[in-house]
N, C-alpha and C positions, 0 to 999 in steps of 0.2 A: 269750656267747650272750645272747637275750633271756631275762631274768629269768620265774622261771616262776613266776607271782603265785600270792597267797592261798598255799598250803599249800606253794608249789614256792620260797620265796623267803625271803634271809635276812631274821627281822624282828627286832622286837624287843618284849621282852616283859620283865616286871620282874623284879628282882631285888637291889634296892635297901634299902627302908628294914627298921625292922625290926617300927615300929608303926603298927598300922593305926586312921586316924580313926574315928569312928561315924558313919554315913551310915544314911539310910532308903530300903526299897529295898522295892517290889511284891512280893505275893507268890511267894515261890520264890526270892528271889533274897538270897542269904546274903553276906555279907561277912568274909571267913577274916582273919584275926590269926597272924602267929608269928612266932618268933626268926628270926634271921639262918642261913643255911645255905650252906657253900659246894658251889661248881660247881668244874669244869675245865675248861682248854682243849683242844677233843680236835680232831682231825686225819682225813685218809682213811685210815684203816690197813687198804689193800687194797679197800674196802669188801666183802667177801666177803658181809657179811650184809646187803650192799642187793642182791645178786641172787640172782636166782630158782634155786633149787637145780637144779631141771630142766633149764634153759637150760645152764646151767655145765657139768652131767652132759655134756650133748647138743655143747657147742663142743669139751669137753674129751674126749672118745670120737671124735668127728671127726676132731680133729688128732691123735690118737694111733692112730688105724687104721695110717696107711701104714707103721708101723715094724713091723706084724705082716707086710705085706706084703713087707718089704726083709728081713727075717729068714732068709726061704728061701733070699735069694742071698748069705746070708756064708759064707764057708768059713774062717773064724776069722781070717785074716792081715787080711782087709779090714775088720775092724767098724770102724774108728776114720773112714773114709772113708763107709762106707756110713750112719755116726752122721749126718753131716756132711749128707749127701745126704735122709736123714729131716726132718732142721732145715729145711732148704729148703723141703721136700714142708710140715711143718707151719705154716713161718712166713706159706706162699701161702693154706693153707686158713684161717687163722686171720685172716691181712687179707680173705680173702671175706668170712669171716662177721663184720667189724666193717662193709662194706658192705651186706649183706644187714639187719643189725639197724640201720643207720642208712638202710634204704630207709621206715619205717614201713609196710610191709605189711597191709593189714585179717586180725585173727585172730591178727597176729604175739602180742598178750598176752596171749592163751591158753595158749601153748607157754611164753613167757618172761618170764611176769608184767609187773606195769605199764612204762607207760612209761621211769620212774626207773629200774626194775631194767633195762630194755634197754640205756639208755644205761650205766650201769655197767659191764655185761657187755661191748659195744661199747668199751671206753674200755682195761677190761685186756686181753681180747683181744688190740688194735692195740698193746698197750704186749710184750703175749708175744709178738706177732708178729716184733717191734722185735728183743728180747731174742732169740727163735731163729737172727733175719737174720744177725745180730752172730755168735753162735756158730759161724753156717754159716761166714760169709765169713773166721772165724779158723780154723777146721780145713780142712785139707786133705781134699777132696771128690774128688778123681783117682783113679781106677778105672784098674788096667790093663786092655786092651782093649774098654772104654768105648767105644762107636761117636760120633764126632764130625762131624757135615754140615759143609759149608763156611758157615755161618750161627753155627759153634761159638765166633770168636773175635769176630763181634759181641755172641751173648749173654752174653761174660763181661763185656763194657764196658757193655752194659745193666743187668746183675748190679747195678754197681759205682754207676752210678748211680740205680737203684731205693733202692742200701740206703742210699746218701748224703740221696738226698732226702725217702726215710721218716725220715731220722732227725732233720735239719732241721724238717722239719715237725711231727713228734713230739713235739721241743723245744719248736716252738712254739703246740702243743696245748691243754698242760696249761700253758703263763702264761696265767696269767687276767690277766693286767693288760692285754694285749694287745685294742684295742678289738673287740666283737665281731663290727662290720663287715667287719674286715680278715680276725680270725680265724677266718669262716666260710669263706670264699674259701680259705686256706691249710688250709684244712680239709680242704672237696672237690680239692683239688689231689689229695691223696692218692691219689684214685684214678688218676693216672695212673700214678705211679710202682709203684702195684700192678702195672698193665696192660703197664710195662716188666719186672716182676719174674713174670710171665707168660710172656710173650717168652721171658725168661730159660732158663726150665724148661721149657719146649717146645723151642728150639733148642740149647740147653748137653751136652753128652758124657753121657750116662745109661749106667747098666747096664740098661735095659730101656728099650723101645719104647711110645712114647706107646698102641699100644694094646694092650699089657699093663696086667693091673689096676691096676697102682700109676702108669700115667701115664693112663688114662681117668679113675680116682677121684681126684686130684688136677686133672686139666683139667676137669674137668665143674665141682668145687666152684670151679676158677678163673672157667670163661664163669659160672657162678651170680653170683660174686663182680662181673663186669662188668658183668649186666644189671642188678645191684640198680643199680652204681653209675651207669649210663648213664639210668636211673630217675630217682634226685634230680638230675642236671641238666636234665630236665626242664623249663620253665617252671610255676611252680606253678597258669595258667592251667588246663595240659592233664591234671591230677593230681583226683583225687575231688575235692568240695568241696559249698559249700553258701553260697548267695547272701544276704549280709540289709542291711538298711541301720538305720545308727541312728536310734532313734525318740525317744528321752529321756537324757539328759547331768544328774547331779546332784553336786553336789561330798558327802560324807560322811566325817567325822573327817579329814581330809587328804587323801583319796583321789576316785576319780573314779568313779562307778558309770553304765556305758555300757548300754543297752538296747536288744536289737536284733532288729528284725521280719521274719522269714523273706521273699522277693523269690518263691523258689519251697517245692520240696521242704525242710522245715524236719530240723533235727537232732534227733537222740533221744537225748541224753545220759541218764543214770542219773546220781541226788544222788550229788555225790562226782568226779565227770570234768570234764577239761577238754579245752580246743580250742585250736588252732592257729588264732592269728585275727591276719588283714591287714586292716587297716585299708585299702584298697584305693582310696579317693575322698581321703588325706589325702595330704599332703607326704613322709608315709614310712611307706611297706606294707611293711618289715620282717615278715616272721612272729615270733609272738611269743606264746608258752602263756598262756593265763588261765583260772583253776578259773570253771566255771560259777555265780556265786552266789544266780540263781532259773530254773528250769525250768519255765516255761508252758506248759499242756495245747494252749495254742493253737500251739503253738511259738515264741513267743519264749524271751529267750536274756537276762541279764543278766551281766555282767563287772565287777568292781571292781578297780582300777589304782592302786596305791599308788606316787609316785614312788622309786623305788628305783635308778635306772639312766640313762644315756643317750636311750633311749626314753623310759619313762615320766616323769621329770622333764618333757619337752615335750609331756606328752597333751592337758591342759587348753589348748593352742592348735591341737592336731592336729585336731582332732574336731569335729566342727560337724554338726548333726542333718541328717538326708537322704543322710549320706555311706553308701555303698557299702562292706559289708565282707564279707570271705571268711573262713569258717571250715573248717576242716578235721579231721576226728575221730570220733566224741570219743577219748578216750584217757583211762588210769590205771584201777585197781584198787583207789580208794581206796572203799569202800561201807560204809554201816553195817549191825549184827547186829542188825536189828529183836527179835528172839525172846529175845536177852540182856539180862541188866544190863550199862546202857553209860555209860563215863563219855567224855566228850569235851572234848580239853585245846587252848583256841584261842591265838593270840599276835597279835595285832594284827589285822593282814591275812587270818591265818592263820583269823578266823572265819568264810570267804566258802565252804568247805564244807561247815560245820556249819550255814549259812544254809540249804542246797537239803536236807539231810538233815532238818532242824527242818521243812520245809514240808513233807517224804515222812514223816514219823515216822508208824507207823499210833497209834491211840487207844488199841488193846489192847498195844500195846509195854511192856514193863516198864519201870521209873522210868529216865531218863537224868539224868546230871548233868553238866552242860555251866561249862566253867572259861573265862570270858573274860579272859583278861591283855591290859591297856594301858596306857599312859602315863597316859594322864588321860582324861576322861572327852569333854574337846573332838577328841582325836586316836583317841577310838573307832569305826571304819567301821562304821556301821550299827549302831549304840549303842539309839536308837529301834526299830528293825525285828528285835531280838535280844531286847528286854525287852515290846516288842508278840508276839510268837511266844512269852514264857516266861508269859506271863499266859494267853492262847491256849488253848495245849498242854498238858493237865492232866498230862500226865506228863514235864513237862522243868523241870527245879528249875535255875536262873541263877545263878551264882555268881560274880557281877563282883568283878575283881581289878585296883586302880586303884595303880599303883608312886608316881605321886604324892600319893596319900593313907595312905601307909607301908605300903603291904601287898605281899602276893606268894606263889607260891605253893611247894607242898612236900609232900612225899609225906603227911608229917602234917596239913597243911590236909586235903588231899582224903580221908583214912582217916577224921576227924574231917566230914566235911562229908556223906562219903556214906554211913559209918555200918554197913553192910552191909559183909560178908565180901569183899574187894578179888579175895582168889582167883578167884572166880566173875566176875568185873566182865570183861568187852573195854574195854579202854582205844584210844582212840583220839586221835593226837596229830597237832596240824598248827601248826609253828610255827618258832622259831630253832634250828639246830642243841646250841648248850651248854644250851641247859634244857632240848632232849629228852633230851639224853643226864644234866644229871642226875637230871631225873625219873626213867629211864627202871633207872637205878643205885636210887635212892631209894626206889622201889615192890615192889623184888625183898622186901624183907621181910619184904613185905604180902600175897606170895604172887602178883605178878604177874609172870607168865614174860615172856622175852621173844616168844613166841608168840602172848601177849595183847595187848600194848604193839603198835599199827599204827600206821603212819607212811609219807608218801611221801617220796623225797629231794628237798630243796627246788632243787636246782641241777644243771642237766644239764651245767653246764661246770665241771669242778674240777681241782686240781692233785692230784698222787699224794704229798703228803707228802712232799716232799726232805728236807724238815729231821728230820723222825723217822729216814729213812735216814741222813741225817748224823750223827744222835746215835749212831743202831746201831754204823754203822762205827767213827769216831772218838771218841765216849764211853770208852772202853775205855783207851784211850790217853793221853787229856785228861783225863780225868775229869769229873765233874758241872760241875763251874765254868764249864766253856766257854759251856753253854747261856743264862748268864747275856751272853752276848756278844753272843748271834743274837736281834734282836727279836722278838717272838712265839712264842719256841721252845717245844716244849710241856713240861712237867715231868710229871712222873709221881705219883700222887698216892696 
């Protein structure tokens, strides 16, 4: 996928030395000191807690309807067949609503929280759906006197190859190494093979007639399932959007800050959101997420582009002022709690939504404390424009965190920095995966839930953890050592 900048993307942030130089620094702006502290390497495990409880409730109530439906026609000799026939019915609803939730809908994250959480939900969904398919196609689903049309021995070979080619492509889902050129296209293919697995269960030997409720409530979520996906193939011309062209190109810390002037009707983003933005005048109009990092009352729109990827590595030749860009949005659920004590934890790149937030902070806001971790002070994005807003802003204390002048940060930095009762604090984090997660270990002590600790997921394309599943299964048998074989394997700590 296109990497999803600022707050959606892996950075990096210190965790290095163990002593910090003395440096002078404007007021508010502190510089923490402390020992060394370890992290761990953590994995997707499931990600349950990046989706929206609602959502979950709502996929997971759907696809288990039809088994209260199928229950009235067992007469005890048949469950194991009529099990089979459930699986089916759940695996179609369950690939609907990973096209549905990957149509981006206006209102959809309301229902389903931000964008990160959609895609999550979307992701195990199609992977349940996978796992039902499989079940079905291994248990015997034959019904005696199942009424069969002459159309019955096509859809078992349609069957056959729906669940071959969901599975193929499934595989090749979740390789992230896989360029994401290729693996968007192998992506939406998906939707065909839903639309043969449709086929299927409309024409295939049922014990009940498509319009009995258990085949209209499964064909209705199936056509739902086909407009979303007949939707993103769409041309992204004929789809919402919003016209601008770039007006100013600046290079900062290593990164690229693009500025861009509404054409027509301008976006209304809230601090904290980002857009689907094409570059639409340059050599490659890929869409590709970028956090908003200044919100103009006039409407413009500023983006900062850290090279991280395929794309971004070639922006600095892509982009040329006048050029024509399309955004689409906004999206995410990442906002700040004006009304609370707020601490705000950035990583690199990861400060380009605590930029639009620092420019919305009201006056009467209670104190923030804003944690900037970088490399060094030359590969800081908007280094200038972060320490001009903490002089500014009487109520945002800076607290630059430079990995090559020994410093970094730790739950006891920030207890000692912000001094105040942490319980009460909203913590809010945007940055690399391993030092959210172990800040996020680190703070629990301090009386910060994980209710308090916000965060969005930096990457809409990820793998599902094989190797933790490899450990689960095979651990047991191997023992601990094995892990020591598989590069990257995670250990447990």
């Amino acid at each position: 996928m296109g990497y999803w900048q600022s707050c959606h993307v892996p950075l990096f942030c210190p965790r290095l030395s163990q002593h910090a130089a003395p440096f002078r620094q404007p007021r508010n702006h502190t510089l923490p000191t402390t020992r060394q502290s370890s992290g761990r390497f953590t994995i997707n495990r499931f990600e349950i807690d990046s989706m929206n409880i609602i959502g979950l409730i709502l996929v997971t109530a759907t696809a288990a309807f039809p088994a209260a439906q199928l229950a009235g026609l067992s007469d005890g000799g048949n469950a194991t067949a009529l099990f089979s026939q459930y699986l089916g019915m759940a695996a179609l609803i369950a690939m609907a609503w990973t096209q549905i939730l990957s149509a981006k809908i206006k209102g959809m994250e309301t229902v389903f929280g931000g964008l990160d959480q959609i895609y999550a939900l979307h992701k195990w969904a199609g992977i349940s759906a996978v796992l039902a398919m499989l079940l079905h196609s291994s248990i015997d689903a034959d019904l005696p006197g199942s009424g069969g049309g002459l159309l019955s021995g096509l859809a078992e070979g349609l069957g056959e190859v729906s669940l071959y080619g969901l599975l193929l492509l499934s595989a090749l889902s979740v390789a992230t190494f896989i360029p994401y050129h290729l693996w968007k296209w192998t992506h939406k293919a998906m939707g065909v093979f839903f639309a043969l697995g449709a086929l299927h269960f409309i024409w295939i030997a049922r014990p009940f007639a498509m319009t009995d409720p258990a085949g209209v409530y499964t064909g209705a979520f199936s056509l739902a399932g086909l407009l979303a996906y007949v939707w993103t193939l769409l041309p992204d011309r004929l789809k919402p959007k919003h016209d601008y062209r770039i007006s100013d190109i600046d290079q900062t810390g290593g990164a690229t800050s693009v500025t861009l002037e509404p054409l027509g009707r301008p976006l209304r983003p809230t601090p904290g959101q980002f857009g689907i933005v094409q570059f639409t005048g340059s050599q490659n109009a890929e869409p590709h997420p970028f956090t908003f990092s200044r919100i103009e009352d006039n409407g413009q729109l500023r983006v900062t582009i850290k090279p991280l990827g395929d794309f971004t590595d070639d922006i600095e030749h892509l982009l040329k002022l006048g050029q024509t860009v399309r955004v689409q949005g906004p999206f995410g659920r990442f906002k700040m709690a004006p009304r609370k004590r707020q601490v705000w934890i950035a990583g690199g790149i990861g400060i380009t939504p605590f930029l639009s937030w620092a420019q919305a902070l009201p006056a009467d806001a209670p104190a923030v404390d804003l944690f900037y971790c970088v490399r060094s002070r030359g590969q800081a994005p908007h280094i200038g424009e972060v320490v001009e807003l903490a002089d500014k802003v009487p109520n945002l204390n800076l607290h630059l965190v430079v990995s090559s002048e020994g410093q970094r940060l730790t739950a006891n930095v920030i207890k000692d920095a912000v001094g105040d009762d942490l319980s009460a604090a909203r913590v809010s984090f945007c940055g690399p995966k391993p030092m959210r997660t172990s800040l996020k270990k680190e703070l629990r002590p301090f009386g910060v839930s994980a209710r308090q600790f916000h965060f969005e997921e930096f990457e809409f394309r990820s793998g599902i953890g094989l190797i933790w599943v490899a450990r689960a299964i095979i651990g047991p048998f191997l023992g601990r050592d094995w892990v020591r074989l598989v590069p990257n394997a995670p250990r447990r700590s």
